[in-house]
C-alpha positions in Angstrom: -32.2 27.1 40.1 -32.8 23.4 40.4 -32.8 22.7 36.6 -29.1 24.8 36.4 -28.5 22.4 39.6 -29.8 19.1 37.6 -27.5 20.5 34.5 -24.1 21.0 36.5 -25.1 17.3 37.9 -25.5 15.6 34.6 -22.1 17.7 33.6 -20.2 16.6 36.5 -21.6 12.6 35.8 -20.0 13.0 32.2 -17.2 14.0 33.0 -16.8 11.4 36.2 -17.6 8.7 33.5 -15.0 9.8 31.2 -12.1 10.6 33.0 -12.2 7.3 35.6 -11.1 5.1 32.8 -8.4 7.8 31.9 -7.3 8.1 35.4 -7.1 4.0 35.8 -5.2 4.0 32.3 -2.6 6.4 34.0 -2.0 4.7 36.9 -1.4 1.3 34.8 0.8 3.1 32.7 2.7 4.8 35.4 3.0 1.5 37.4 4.1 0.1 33.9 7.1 2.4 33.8 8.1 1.9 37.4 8.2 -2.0 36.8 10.0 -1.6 33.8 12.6 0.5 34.8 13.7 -2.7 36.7 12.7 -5.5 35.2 13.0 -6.0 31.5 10.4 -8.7 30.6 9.1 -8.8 27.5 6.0 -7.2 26.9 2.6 -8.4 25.8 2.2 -9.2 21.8 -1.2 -7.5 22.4 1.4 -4.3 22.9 3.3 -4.5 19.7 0.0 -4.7 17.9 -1.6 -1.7 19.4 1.8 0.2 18.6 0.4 -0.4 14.6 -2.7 1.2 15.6 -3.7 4.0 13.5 -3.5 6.9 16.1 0.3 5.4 16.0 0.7 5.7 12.5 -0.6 9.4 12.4 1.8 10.2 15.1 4.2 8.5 13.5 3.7 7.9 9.9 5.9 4.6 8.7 6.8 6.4 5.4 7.8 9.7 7.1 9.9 7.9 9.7 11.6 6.3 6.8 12.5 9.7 5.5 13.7 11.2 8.7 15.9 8.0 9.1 17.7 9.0 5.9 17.2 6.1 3.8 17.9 6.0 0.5 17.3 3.7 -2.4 20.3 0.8 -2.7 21.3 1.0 0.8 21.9 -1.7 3.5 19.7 -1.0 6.5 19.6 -3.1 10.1 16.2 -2.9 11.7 16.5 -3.6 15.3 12.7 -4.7 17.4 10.8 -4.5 14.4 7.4 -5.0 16.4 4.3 -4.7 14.7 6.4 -4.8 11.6 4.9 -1.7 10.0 7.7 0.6 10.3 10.5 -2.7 8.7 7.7 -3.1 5.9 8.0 1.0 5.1 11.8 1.0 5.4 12.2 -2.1 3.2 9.6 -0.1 0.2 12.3 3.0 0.7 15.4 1.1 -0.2 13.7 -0.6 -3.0 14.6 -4.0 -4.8 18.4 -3.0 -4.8 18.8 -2.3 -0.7 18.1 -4.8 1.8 16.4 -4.7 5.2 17.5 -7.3 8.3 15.2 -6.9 11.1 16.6 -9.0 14.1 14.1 -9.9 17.3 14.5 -12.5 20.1 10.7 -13.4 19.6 10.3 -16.0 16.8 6.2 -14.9 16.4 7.1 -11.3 15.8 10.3 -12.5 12.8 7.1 -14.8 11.4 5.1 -12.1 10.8 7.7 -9.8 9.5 8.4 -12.6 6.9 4.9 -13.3 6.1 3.9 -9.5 5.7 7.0 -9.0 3.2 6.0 -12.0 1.3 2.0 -10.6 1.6 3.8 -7.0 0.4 5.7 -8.6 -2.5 8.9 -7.3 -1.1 11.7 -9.4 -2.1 14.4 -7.4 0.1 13.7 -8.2 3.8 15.6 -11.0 5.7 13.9 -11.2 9.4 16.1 -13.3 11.8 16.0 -14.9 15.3 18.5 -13.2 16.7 20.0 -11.5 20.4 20.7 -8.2 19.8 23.3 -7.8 22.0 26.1 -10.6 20.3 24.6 -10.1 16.5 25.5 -12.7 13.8 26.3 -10.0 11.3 30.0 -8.7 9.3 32.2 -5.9 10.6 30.9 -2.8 8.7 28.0 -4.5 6.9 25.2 -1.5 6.9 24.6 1.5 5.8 22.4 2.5 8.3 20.7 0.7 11.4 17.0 1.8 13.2 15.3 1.1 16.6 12.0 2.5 16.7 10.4 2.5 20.0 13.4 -0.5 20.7 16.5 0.8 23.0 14.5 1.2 26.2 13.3 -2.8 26.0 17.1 -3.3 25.8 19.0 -4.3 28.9 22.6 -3.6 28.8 22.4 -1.4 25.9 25.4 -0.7 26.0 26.1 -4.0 24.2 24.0 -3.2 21.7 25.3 -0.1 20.9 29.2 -1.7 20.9 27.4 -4.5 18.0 25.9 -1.4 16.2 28.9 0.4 15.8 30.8 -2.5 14.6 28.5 -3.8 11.5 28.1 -0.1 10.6 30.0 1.4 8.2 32.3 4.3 8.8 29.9 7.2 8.0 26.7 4.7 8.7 23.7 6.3 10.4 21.4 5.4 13.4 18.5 6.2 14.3 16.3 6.3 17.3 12.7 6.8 17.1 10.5 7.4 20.5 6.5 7.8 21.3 6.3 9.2 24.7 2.9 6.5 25.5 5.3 3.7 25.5 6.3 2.4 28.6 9.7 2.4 28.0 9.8 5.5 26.9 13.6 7.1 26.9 14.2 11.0 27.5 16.3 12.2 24.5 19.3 12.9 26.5 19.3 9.4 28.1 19.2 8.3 24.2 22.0 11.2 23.6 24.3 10.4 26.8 24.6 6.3 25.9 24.9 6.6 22.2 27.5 8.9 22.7 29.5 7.3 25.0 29.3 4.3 22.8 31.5 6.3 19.9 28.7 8.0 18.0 28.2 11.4 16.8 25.2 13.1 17.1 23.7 14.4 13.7 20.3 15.6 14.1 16.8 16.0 16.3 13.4 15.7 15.3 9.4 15.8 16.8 7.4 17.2 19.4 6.5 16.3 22.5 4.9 13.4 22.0 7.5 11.4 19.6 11.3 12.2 18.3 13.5 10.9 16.2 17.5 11.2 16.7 20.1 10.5 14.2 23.3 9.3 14.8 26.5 9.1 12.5 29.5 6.7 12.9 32.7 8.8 12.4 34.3 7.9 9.3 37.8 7.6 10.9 38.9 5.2 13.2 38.1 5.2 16.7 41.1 4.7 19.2 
């Protein structure tokens, strides 16, 4: 009896010592989400690196994002909060030498190591600005198709965003929304679905699990009145 008694103690220390650290890790990341839900500061760099983590990338695979986005050698694609980078770097190899990629981002570090890991990459079709989102620098019905990956709920007023998207897309142009449910600003897909909407766009298609999705977005090809 005392040696089951010792076992079940030695059982119930291991599993004390490995779910404290996961229980803490909640909390942070609940409190997180609270915060952010009013105040959109920007977050750590430390954060956009661990987002190109490889747990990320199996969840969601840069290449396989490209695909679901629906882009397609030649085109003209807006990247919107490219992050880590990763996910610009795939999107840019999917288009090939004839498309181009324009990733816009507030933070100057995060543009400097877009351009640097294109140049590292040998990519020839990325153009990484300094930009705000919200009042874009771009042409009336530029792109073919514009991404945010893990980017719209970092946004505030996304609204305005949307309004910029829909005008340097082209009639027809897709966009696409890609979520990971461990990010802190993680959106529910019919948040993503009620504001997109509302901004003019037509839903197209839904893809994932529980843990990521991916929505796509069409601008109608006639005009909006």
């Amino acid at each position: 009896i005392e040696e089951v008694a010792e076992k079940r103690s030695k059982v119930q220390l291991f599993i004390k010592i490995i779910t404290t650290p996961l229980r803490w890790l909640m909390i942070a990341y609940l409190a997180l989400r609270v915060l952010r839900r009013f105040f959109k500061f920007r977050l750590p760099s430390f954060l956009d690196q661990i987002i190109g983590t490889p747990v990320r990338r199996r969840i969601q695979s840069p290449n396989n994002l490209a695909i679901q986005h629906g882009l397609t050698a030649g085109i003209k694609v807006l990247d919107i909060g490219p992050g880590s980078g990763i996910y610009a770097i795939a999107a840019a190899k999917r288009i090939g030498p004839k498309g181009l990629l324009v990733t816009v981002d507030k933070d100057g570090k995060i543009i400097k190591k877009v351009r640097h890991d294109a140049e590292e990459t040998g990519l020839s079709n990325v153009a990484a600005y300094v930009g705000d989102v919200q009042t874009l620098a771009l042409a009336d019905e530029s792109f073919d198709a514009a991404t945010l990956i893990t980017a719209i709920g970092e946004i505030p007023e996304p609204e305005l965003t949307l309004a910029e998207l829909y005008r340097v897309l082209t009639p027809g142009g897709t966009l696409a929304f890609s979520e990971l449910l461990f990010d802190p600003d993680y959106p529910r897909r019919r948040t993503v679905r009620r504001i997109v909407e509302k901004a003019g766009f037509l839903f197209v298609l839904e893809q994932g699990n529980l843990i990521a999705y991916t929505l796509l977005f069409s601008k109608p090809a006639e005009i909006r009145y």
